[in-house]
C-alpha positions as CSV (number, residue, x, y, z in Angstrom):
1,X,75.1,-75.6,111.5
2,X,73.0,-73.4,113.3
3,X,71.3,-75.7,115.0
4,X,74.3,-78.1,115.8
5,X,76.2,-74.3,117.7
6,X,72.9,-73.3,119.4
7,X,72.1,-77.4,121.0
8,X,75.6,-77.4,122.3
9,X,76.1,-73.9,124.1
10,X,72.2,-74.7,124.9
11,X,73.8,-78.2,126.6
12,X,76.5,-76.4,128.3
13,X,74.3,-73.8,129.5
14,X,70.8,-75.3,130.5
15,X,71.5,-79.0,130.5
16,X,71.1,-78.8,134.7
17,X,67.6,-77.3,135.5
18,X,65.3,-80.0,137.1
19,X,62.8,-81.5,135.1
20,X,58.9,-80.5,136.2
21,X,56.1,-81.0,134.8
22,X,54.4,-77.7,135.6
23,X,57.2,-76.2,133.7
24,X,58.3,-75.9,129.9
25,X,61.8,-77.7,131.0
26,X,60.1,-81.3,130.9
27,X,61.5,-84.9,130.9
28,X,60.6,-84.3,126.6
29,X,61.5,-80.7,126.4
30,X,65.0,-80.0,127.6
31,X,69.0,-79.8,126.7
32,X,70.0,-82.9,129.2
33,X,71.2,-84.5,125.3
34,X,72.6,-83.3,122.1
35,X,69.4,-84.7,120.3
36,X,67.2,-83.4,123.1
37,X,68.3,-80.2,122.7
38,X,68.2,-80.2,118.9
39,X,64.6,-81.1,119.1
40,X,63.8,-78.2,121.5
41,X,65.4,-75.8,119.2
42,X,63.2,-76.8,116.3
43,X,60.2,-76.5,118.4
44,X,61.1,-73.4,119.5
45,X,61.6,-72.1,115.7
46,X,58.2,-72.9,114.9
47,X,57.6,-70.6,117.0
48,X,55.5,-72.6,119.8
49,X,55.9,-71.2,123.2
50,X,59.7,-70.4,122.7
51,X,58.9,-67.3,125.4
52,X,58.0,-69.9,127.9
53,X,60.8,-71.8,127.7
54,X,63.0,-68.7,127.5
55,X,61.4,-67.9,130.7
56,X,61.8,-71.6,132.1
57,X,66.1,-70.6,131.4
58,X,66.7,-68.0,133.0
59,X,68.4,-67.5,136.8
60,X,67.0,-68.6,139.6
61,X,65.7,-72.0,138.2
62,X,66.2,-75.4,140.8
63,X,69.3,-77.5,139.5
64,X,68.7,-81.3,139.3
65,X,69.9,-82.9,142.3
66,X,72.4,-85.8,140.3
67,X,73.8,-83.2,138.3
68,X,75.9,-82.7,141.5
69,X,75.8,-78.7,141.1
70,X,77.2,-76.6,144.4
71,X,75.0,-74.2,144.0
72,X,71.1,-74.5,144.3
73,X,69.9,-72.3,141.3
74,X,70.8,-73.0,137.5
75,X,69.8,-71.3,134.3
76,X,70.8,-68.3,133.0
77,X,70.0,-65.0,131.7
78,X,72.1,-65.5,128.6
79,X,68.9,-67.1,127.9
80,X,67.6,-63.9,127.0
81,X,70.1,-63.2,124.2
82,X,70.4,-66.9,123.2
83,X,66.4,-67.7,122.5
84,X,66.3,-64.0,120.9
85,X,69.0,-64.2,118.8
86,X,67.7,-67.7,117.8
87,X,65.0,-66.9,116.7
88,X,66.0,-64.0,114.6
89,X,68.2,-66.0,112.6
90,X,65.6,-68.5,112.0
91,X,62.9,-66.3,111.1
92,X,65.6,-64.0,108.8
93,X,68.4,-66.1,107.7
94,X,66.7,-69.4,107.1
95,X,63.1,-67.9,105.8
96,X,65.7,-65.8,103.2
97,X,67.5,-68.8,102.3
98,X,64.0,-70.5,101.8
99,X,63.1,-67.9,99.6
100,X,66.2,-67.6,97.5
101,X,65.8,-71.4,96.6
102,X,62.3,-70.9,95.7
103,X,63.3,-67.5,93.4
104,X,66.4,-69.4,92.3
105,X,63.8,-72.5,91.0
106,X,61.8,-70.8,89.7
107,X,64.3,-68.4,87.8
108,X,65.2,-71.9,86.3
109,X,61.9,-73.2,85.0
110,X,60.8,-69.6,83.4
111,X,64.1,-69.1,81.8
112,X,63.7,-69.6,78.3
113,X,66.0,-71.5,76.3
114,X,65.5,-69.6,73.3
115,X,67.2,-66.4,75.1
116,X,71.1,-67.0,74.7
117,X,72.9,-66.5,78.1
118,X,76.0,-67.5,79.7
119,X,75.1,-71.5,80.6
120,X,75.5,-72.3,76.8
121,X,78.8,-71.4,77.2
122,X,79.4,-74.9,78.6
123,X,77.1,-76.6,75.9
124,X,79.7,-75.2,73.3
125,X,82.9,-76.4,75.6
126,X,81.2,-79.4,75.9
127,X,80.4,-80.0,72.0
128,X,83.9,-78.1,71.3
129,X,85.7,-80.9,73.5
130,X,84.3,-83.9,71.3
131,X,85.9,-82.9,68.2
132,X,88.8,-81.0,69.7
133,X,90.1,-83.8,72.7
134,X,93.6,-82.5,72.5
135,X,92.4,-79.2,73.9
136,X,94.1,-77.3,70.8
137,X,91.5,-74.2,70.8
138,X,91.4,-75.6,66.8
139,X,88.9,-77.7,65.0
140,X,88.6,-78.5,61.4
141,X,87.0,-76.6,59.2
142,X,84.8,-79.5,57.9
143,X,84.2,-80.3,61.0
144,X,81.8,-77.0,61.8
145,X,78.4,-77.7,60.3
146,X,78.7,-81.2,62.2
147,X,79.6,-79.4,65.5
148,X,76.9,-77.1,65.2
149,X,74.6,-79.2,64.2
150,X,75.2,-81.4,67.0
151,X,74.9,-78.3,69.3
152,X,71.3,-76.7,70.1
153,X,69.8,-73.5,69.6
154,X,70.2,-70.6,70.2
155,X,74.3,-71.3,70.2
156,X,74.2,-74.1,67.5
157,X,71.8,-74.7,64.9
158,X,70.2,-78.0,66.2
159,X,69.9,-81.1,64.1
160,X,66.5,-80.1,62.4
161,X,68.2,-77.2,61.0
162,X,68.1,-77.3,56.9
163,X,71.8,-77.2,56.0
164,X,71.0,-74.9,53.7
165,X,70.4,-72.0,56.5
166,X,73.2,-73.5,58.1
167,X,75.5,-72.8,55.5
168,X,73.8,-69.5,55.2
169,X,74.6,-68.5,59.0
170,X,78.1,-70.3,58.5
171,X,78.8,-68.1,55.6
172,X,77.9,-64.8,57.1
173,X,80.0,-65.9,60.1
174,X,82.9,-65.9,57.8
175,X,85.8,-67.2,60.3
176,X,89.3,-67.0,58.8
177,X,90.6,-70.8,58.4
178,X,94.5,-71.9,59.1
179,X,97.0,-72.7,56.4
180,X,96.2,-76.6,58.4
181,X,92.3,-76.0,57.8
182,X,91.6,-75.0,60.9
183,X,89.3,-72.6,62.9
184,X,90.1,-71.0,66.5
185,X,87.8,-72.1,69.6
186,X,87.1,-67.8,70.5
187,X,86.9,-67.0,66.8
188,X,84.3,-69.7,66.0
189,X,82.5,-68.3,69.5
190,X,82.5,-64.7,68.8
191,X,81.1,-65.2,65.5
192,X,78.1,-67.7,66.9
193,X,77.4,-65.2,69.7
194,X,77.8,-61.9,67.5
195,X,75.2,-63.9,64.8
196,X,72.7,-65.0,67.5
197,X,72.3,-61.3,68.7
198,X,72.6,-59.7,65.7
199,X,75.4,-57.0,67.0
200,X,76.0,-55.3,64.2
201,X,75.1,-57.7,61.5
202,X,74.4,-56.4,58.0
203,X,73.7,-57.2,54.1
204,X,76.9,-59.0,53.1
205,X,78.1,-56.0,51.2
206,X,77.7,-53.7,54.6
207,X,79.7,-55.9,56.7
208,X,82.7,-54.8,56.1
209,X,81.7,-51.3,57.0
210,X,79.5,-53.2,60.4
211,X,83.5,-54.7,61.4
212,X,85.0,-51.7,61.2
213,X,82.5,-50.0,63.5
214,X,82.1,-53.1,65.9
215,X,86.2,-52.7,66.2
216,X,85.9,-49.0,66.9
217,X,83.3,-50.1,70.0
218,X,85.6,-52.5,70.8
219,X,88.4,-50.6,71.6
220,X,86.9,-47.3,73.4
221,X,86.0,-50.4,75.9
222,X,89.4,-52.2,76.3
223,X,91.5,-49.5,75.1
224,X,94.5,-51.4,76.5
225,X,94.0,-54.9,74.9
226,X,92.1,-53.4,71.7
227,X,94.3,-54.6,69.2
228,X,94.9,-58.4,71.1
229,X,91.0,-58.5,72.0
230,X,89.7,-57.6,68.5
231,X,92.9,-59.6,65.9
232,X,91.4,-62.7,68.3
233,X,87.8,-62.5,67.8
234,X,87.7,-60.4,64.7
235,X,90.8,-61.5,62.2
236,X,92.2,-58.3,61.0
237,X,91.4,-57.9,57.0
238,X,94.8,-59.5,55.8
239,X,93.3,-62.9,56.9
240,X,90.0,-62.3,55.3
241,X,91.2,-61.1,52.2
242,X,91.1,-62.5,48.8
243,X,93.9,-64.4,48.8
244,X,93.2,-66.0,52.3
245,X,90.5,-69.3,52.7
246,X,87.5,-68.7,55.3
247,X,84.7,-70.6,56.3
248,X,82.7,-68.3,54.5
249,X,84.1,-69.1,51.1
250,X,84.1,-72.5,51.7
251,X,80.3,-73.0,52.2
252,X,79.6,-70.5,49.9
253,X,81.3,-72.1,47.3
254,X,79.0,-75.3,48.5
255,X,75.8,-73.7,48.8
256,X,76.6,-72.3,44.8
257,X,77.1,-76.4,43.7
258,X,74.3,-77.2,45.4
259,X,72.1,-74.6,43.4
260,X,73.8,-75.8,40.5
261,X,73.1,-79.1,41.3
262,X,69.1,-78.6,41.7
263,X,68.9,-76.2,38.7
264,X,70.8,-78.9,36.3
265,X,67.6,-81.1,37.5
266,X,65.1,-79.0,36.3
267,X,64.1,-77.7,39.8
268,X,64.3,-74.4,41.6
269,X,66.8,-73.8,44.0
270,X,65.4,-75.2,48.0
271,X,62.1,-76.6,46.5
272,X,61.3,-80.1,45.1
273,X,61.6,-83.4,46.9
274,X,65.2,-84.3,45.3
275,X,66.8,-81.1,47.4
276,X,64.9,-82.0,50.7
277,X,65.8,-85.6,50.4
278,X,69.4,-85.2,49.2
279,X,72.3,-84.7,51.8
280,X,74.2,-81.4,52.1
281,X,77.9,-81.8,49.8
282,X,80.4,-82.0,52.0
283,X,83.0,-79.8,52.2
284,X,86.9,-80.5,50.8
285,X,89.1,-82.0,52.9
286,X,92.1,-79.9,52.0
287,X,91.4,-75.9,51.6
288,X,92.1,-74.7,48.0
289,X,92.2,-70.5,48.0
């Protein structure tokens, strides 16, 4: 764009002075053409004689005879302000610009992917969208080790995960599920994110204690949506309590038949060839509190 303003007011301007060969205004090196004057321009931002043909612009330089002009003498001394203020913006403006892309690259391949930061946000929209297509905001809850599985880390737990640390983090994310079996799309995020960078995450019997405190921080920042902001990505405790099913309980309860499953064959729980071998038990389709 630059270039494409500068050719045409350089046409309109300069496109008259004679052609010499003794002079930097040559039958190569002039504005008589769009494309000729484009090409000038970029010679001149390399910065090759661009004060010559400045100087080869300005007033008092002979007019080509068929351009017909009443007066003997073209050129200007706009061309003063016009190479000068070229050439700033091409040795600012576009040298920046070069640089941002080279600091913006580079950003990109030293980044590291094990640091969570706001492009995995469209990893889990993506993932969310291919087992929620109705855009609901609700998956369900058998549904979640699949979907995070399917997901990589840091947000997800990647498919070389052992489900039983899956159903570890799962059960210490502890989202509240529907009376449909079903978990909410900022819920299920919260929790991920909240895990990932440990904010205030403690020994199961201390989280209770860690919500409460989280809430607290929660509302000295959004004091006017406190009670909206936290009931949506922390369910209050009437929705975690013990008459209400969570995501939690449910792989809790699996992670406990799996153990009993390994100890009734004569092997410690997580060790032996018959727990590393065998698939994770799948959750129940319909919640039972």
């Amino acid at each position: 764009m630059l270039f494409f303003i500068y050719a045409i007011i350089g046409m309109q301007v300069f496109g008259n002075i004679m052609l010499a060969s003794d002079s930097q205004i040559t039958r190569h090196n002039n504005f008589r053409t769009f494309f000729q004057g484009l090409m000038l321009l970029f010679r001149c931002a390399t910065g090759e004689a661009w004060q010559a043909i400045m100087m080869a612009c300005v007033k008092g330089r002979p007019c080509d005879p068929l351009s017909k002009k009443e007066k003997p003498e073209c050129g200007s001394n706009m061309a003063y302000a016009y190479f000068v203020s070229f050439i700033f913006f091409c040795s600012f403006l576009m040298l920046n610009l070069f640089v941002a892309v080279i600091m913006d690259n580079f950003d990109y391949l030293t980044r590291d992917s094990s640091i969570l930061g706001a492009h995995h946000l469209d990893e889990f929209i993506r993932v969310w969208a291919e087992y929620d297509p109705n855009a609901t905001g609700y998956i369900h809850y058998t549904e979640m080790y699949d979907m995070l599985r399917n997901m990589d880390p840091p947000l997800g737990f990647g498919n070389k995960c052992p489900y039983r640390l899956a159903y570890k983090k799962l059960i210490r994310m502890n989202m509240p599920v529907t009376e449909e079996g079903k978990v909410n799309f900022s819920t299920t995020l919260f929790a991920l994110i909240r895990e990932n960078l440990s904010i205030k995450m403690r020994p199961a019997e201390e989280m209770d204690q860690a919500d409460k405190e989280l809430k607290d921080t929660i509302r000295k920042l959004w004091p006017l949506h406190a009670r909206k902001v936290t009931d949506k990505f922390m369910p209050p405790d009437s929705e975690l309590g013990a008459g209400r099913l969570t995501v939690g309980k449910i792989y809790g309860g699996l992670l406990i038949l799996e153990n009993w499953r390994t100890t009734r064959f004569g092997q410690a729980p997580g060790a032996g060839s018959l727990t590393e071998k065998a698939s994770p038990p799948s959750p129940p389709d319909s919640p039972v509190v």
